[in-house]
MDTraj code that builds the backbone (N, CA, C; nanometers):
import mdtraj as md
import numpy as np

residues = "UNK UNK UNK UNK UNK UNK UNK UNK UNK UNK UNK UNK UNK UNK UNK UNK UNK UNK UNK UNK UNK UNK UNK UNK UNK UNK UNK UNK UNK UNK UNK UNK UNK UNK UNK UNK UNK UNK UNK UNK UNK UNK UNK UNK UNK UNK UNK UNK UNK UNK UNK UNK UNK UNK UNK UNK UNK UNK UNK UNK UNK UNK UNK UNK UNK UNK UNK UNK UNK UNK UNK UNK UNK UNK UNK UNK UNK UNK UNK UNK UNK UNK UNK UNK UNK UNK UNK UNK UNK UNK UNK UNK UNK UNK UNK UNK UNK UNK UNK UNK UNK UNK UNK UNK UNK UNK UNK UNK UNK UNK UNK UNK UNK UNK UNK UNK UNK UNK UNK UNK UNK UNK UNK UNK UNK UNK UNK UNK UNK UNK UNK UNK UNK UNK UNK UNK UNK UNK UNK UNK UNK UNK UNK UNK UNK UNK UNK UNK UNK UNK UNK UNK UNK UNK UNK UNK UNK".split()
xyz = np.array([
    [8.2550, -1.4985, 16.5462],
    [8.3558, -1.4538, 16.4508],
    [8.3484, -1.5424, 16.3274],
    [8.3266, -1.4955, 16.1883],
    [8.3361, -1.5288, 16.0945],
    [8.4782, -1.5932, 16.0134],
    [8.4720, -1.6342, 15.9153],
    [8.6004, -1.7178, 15.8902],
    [8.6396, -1.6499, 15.8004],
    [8.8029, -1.6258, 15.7815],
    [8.9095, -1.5213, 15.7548],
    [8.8489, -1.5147, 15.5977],
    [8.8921, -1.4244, 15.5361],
    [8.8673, -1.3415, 15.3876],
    [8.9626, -1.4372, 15.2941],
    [8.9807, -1.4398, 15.1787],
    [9.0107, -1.5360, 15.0761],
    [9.1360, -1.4856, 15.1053],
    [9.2210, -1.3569, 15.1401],
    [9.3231, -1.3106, 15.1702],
    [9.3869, -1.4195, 15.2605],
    [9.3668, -1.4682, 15.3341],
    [9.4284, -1.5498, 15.4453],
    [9.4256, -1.7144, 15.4053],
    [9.3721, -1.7574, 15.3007],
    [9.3646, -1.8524, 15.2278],
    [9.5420, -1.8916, 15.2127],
    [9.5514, -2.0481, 15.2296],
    [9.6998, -2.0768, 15.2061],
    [9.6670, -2.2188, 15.2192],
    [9.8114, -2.2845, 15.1610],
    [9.7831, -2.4241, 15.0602],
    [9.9046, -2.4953, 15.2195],
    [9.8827, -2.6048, 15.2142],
    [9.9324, -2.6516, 15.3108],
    [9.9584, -2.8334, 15.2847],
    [10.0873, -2.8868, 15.3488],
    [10.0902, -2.9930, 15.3063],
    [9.9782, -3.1001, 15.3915],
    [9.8946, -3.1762, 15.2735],
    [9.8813, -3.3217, 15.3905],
    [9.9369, -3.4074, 15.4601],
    [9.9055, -3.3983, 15.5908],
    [9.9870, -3.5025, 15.6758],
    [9.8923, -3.5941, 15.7890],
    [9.9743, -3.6683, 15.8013],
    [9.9332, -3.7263, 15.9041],
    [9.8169, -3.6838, 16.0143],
    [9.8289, -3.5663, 16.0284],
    [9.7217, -3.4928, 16.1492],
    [9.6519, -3.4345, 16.0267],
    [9.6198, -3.4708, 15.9388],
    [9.4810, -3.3520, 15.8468],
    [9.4328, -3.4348, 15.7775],
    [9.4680, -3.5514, 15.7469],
    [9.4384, -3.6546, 15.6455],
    [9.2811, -3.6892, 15.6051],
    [9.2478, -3.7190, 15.7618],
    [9.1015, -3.7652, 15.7498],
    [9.0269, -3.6099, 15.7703],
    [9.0415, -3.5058, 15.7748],
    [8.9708, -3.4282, 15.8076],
    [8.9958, -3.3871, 15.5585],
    [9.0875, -3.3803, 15.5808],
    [9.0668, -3.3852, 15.4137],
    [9.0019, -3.4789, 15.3351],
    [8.9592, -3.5979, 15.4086],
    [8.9040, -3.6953, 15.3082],
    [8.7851, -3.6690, 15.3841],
    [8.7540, -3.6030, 15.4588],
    [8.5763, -3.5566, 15.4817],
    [8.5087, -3.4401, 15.4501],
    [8.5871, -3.3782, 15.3379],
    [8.5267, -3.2283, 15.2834],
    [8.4672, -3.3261, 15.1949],
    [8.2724, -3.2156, 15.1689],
    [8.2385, -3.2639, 15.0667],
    [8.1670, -3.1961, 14.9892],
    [8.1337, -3.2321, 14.8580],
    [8.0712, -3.1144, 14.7494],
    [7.9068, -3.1526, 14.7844],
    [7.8921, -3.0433, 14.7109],
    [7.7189, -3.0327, 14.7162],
    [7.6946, -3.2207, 14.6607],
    [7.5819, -3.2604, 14.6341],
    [7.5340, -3.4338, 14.6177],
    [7.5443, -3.3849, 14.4568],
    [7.5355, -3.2364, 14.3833],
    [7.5157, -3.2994, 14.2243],
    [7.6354, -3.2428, 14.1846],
    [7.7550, -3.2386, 14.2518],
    [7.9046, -3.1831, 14.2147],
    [7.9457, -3.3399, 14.2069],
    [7.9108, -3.4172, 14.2920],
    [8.0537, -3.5646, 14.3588],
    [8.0699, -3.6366, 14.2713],
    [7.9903, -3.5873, 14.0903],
    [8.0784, -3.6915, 14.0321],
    [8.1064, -3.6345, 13.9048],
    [8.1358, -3.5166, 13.9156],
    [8.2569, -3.3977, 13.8695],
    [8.4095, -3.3972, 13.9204],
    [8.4570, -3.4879, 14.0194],
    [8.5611, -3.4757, 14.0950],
    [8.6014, -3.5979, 14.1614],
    [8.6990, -3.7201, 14.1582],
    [8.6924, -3.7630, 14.2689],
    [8.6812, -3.7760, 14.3533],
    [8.6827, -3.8384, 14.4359],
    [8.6775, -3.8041, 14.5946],
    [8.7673, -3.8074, 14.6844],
    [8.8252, -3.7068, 14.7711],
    [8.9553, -3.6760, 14.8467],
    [9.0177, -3.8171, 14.8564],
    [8.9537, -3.9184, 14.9505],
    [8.9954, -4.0516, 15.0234],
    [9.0886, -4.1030, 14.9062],
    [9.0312, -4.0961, 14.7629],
    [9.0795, -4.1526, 14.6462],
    [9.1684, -4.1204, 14.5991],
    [9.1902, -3.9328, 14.6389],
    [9.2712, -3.8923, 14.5521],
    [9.4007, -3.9193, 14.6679],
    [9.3983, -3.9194, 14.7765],
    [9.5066, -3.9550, 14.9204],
    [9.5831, -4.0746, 14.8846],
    [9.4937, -4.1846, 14.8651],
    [9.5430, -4.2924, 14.8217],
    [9.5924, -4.2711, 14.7325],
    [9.5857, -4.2632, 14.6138],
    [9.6688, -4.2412, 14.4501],
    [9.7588, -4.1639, 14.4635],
    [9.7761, -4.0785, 14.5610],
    [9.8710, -4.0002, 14.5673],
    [10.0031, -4.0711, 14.6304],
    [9.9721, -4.1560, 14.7271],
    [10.0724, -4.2862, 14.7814],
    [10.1328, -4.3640, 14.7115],
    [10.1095, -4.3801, 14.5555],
    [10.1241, -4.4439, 14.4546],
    [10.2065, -4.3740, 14.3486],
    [10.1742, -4.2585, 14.3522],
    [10.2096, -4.1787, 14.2193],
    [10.3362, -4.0885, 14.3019],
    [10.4373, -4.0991, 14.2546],
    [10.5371, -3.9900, 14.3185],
    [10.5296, -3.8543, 14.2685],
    [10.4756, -3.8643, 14.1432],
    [10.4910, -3.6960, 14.0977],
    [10.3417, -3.6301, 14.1724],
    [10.2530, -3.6812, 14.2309],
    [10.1401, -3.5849, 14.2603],
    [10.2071, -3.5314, 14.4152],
    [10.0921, -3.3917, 14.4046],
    [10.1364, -3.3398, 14.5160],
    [10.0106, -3.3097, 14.5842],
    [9.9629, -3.3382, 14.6844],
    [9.8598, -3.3303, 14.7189],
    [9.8258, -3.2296, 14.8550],
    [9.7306, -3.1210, 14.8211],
    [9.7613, -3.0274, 14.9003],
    [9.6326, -2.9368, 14.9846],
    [9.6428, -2.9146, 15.0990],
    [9.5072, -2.8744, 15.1754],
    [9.4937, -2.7269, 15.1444],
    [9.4073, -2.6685, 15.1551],
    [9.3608, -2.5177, 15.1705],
    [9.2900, -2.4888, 15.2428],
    [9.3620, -2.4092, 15.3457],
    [9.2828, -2.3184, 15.4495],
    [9.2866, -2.2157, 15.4158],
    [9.1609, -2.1590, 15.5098],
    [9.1330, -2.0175, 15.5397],
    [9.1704, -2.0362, 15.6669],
    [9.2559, -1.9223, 15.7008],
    [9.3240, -1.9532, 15.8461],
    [9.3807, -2.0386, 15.8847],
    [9.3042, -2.1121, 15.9889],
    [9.3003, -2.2747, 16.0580],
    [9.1754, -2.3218, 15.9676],
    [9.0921, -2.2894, 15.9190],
    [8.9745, -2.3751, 15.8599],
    [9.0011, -2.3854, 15.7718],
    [9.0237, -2.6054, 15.7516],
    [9.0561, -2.6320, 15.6213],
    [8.9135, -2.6340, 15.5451],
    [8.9210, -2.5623, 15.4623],
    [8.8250, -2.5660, 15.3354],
    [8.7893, -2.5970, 15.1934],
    [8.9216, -2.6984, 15.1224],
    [8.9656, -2.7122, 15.0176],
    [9.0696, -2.7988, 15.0150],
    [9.0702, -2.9090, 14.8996],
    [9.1403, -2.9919, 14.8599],
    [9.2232, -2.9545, 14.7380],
    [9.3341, -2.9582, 14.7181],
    [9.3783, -2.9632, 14.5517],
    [9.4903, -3.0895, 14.5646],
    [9.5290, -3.0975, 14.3952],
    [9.5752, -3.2197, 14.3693],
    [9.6686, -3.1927, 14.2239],
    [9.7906, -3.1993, 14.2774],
    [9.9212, -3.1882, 14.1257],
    [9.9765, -3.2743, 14.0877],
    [10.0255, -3.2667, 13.9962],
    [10.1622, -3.3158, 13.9540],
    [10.2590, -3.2516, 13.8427],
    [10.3824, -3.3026, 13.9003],
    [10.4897, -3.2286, 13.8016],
    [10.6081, -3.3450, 13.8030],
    [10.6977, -3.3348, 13.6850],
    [10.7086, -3.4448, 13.6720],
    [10.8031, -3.5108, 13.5182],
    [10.8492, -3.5782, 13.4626],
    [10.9140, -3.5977, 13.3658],
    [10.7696, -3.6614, 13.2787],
    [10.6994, -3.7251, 13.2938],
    [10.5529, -3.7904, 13.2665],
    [10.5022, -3.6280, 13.1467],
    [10.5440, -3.5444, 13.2231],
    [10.4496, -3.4044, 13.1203],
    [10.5304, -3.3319, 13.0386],
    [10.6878, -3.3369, 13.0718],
    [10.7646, -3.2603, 12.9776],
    [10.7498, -3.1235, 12.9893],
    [10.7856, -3.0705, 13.0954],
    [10.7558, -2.8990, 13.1183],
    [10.6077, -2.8942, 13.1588],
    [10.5538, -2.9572, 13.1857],
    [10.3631, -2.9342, 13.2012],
    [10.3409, -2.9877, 13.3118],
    [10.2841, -2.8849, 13.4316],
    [10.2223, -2.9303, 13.5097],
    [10.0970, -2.9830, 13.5452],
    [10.0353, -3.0565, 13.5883],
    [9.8347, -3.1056, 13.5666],
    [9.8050, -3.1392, 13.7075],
    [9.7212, -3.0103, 13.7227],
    [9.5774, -2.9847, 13.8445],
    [9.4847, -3.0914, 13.7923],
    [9.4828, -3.2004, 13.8681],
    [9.3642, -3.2897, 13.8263],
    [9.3259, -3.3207, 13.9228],
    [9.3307, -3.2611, 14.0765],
    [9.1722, -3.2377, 14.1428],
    [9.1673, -3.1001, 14.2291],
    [9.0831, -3.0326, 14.2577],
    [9.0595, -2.9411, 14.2775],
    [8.9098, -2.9558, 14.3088],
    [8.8936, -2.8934, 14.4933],
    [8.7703, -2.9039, 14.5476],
    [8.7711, -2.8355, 14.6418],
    [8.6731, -2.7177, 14.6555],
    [8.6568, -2.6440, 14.7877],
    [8.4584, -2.7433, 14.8764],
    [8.4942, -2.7296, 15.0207],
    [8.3976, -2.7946, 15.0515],
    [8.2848, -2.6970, 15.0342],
    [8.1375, -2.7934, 15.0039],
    [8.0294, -2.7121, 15.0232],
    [8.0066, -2.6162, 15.1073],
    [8.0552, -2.6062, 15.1981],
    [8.0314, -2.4877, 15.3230],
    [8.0740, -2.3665, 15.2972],
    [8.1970, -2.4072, 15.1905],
    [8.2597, -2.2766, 15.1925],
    [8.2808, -2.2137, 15.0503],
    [8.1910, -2.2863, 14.9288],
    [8.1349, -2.2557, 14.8360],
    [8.1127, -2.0726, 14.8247],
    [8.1622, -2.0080, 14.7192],
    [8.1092, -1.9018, 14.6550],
    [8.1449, -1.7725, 14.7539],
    [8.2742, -1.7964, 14.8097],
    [8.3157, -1.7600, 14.9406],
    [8.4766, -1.6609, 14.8627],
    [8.4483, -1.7048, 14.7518],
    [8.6492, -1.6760, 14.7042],
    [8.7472, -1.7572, 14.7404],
    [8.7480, -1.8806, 14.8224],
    [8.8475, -1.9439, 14.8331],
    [8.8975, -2.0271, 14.7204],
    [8.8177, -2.0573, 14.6513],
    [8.8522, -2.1399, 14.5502],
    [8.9632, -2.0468, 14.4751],
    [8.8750, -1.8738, 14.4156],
    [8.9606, -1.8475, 14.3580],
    [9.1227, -1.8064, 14.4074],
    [9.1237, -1.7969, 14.5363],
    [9.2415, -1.7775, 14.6263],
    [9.3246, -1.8849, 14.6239],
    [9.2907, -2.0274, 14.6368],
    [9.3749, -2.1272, 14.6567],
    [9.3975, -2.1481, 14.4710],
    [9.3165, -2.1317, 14.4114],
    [9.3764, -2.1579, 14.2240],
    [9.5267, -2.0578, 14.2094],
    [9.5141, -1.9041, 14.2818],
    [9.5896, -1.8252, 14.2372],
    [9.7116, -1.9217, 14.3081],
    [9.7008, -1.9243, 14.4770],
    [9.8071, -1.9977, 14.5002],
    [9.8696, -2.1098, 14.4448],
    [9.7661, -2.2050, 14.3924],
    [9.8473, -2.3026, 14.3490],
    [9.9532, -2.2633, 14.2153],
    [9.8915, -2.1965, 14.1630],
    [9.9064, -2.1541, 14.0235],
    [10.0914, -2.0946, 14.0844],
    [10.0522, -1.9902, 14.1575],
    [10.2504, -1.9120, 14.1801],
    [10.3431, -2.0995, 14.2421],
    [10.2401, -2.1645, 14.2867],
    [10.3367, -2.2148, 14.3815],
    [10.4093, -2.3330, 14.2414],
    [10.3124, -2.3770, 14.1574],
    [10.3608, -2.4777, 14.0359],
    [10.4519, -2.3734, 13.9442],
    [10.4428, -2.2503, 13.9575],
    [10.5401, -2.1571, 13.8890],
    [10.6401, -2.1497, 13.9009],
    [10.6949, -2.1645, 14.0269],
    [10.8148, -2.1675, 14.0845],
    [10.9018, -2.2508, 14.0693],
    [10.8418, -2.4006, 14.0198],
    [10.9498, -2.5013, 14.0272],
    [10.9771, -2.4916, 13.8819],
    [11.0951, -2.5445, 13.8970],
    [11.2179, -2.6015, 13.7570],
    [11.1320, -2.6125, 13.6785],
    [11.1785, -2.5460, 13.5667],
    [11.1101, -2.6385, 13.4313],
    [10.9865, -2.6874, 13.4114],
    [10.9128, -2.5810, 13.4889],
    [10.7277, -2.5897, 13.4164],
    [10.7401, -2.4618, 13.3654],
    [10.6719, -2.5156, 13.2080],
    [10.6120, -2.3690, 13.1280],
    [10.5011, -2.3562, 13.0908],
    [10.3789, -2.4680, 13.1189],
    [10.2974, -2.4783, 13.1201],
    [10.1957, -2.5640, 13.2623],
    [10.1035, -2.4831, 13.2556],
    [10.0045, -2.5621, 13.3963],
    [9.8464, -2.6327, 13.2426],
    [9.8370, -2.7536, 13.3035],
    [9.7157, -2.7551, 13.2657],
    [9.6217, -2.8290, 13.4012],
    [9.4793, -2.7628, 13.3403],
    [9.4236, -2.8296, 13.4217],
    [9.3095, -2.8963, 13.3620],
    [9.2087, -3.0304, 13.4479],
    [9.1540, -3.1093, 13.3388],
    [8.9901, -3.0926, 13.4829],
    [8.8932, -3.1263, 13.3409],
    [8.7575, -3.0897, 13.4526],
    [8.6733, -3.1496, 13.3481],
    [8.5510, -3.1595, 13.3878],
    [8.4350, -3.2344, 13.3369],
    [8.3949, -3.1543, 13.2449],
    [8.3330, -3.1671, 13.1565],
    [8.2760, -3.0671, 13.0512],
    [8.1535, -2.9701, 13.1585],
    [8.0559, -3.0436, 13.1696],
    [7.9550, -2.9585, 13.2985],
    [7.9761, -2.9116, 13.4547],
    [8.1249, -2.8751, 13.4887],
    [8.1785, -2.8621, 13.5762],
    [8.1803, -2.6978, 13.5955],
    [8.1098, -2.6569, 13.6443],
    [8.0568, -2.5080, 13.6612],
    [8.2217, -2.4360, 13.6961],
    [8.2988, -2.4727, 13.7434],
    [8.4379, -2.4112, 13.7781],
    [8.5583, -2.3705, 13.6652],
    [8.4682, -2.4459, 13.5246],
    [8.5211, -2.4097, 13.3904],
    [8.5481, -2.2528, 13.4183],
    [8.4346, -2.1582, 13.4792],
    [8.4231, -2.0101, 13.4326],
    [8.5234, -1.9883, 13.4985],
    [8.5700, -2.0467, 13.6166],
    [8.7039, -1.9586, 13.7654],
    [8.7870, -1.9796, 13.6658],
    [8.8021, -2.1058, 13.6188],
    [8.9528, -2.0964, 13.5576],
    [8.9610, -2.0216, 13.4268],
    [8.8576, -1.9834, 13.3884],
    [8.9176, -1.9194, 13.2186],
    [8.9145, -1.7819, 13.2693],
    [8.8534, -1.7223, 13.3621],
    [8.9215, -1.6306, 13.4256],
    [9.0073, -1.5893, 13.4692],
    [9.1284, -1.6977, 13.5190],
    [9.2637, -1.6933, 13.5518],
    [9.3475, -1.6886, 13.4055],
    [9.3001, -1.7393, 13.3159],
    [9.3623, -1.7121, 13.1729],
    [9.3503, -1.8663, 13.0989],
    [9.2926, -1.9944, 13.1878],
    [9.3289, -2.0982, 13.1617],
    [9.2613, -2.1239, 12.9894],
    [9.3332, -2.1720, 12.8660],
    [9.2411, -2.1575, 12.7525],
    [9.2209, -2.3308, 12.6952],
    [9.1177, -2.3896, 12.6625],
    [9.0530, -2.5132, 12.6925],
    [9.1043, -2.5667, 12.5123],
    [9.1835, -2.6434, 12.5209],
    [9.2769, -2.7481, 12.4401],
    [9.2323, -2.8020, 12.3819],
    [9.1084, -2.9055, 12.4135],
    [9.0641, -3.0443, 12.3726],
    [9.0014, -3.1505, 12.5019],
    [9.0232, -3.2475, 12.4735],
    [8.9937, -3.3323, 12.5708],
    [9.0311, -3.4481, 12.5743],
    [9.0938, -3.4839, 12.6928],
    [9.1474, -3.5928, 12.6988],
    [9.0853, -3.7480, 12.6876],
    [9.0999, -3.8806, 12.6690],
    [9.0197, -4.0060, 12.6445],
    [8.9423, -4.0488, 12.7325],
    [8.9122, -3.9550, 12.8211],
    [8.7880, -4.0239, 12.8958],
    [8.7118, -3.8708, 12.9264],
    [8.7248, -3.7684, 12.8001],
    [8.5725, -3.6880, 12.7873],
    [8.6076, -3.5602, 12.8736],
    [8.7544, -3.5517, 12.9551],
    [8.7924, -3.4292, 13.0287],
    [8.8175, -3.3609, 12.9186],
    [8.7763, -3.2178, 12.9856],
    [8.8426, -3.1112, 12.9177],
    [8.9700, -3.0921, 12.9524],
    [9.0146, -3.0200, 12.9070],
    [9.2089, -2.9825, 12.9369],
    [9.1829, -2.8898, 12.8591],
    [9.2516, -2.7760, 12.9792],
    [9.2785, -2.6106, 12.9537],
    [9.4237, -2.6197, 13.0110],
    [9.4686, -2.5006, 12.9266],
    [9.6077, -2.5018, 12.9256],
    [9.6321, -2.3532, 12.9441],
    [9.7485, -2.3034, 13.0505],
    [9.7839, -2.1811, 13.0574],
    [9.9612, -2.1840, 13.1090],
    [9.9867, -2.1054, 13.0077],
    [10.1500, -2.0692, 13.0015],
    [10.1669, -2.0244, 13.1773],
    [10.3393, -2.0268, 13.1715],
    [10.3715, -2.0336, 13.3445],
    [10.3720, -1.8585, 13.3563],
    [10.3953, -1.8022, 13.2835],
    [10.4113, -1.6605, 13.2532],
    [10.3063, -1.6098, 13.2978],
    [10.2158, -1.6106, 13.2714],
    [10.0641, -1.5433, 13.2933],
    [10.0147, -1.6240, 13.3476],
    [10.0372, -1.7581, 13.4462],
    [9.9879, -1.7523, 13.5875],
    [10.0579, -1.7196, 13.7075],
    [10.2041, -1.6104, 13.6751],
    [10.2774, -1.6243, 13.7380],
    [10.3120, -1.4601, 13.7417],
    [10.2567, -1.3803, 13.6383],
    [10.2559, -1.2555, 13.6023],
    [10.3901, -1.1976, 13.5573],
    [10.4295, -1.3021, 13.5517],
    [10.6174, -1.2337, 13.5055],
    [10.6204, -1.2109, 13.3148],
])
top = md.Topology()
chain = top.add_chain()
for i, resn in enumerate(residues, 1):
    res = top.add_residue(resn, chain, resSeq=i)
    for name in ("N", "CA", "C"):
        top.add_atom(name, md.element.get_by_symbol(name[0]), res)
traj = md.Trajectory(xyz[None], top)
């Protein structure tokens, strides 16, 4: 039996029982330094109160890392600054399944009217997101891009 359709894709909190199985997803060898790395982003997340750090399965198979924050720090703006589906499950639709989710789920809270998200300039996942509507800002002081998309139209209201 094959592993469930991007339909069954859902964002889930890290805990205690998933931790290390999230800090052992990994990207292809010429992605890993497009992205931090889970272990890193777990830790920083222990540190930072506004991130939210969050698993993605398909089904029971976790297949994907993401990484938020929201927060008085952005002023209405939420920022996806990590986002990683594992190599295995690459080119599969989960990625774009867990973006849509994250996207309704940062919609929902108080007082975001904007999501941005930030990525490497040669980060092939530029195309998923400007497909979702995300439209690319500038770049922040260490060479990220930052795309920016209103809460409205990732939220369809």
């Amino acid at each position: 039996m094959g592993l469930p359709g991007a339909g069954e894709v859902r964002l889930a909190d890290v805990t205690a029982n998933n931790w290390r199985d999230v800090a052992a997803l990994e990207l292809e060898p010429e992605q890993r330094e497009l992205v931090a790395g889970n272990l890193y982003s777990l830790a920083e997340s222990k540190f930072d109160p506004l991130a939210r750090p969050r698993a993605v399965y398909a089904g029971d198979e976790l297949v994907g890392f993401l990484m938020y924050d929201v927060g008085s720090d952005h002023l209405g703006r939420a920022v996806i600054y990590r986002f990683m589906i594992d190599r295995r499950f690459q080119g599969q639709g989960y990625g774009r399944a867990a973006l849509r989710l994250a996207l309704d789920e940062i919609g929902r809270l108080p007082g975001v009217g904007t999501i941005s998200i930030c990525y490497e300039p040669e980060n092939p996942a530029k195309a998923l997101y400007a497909s979702v509507g995300f439209v690319e800002i500038g770049a922040d002081e260490d060479g990220e891009i930052i795309a920016e998309l209103a809460v409205e139209r990732a939220t369809g209201t």
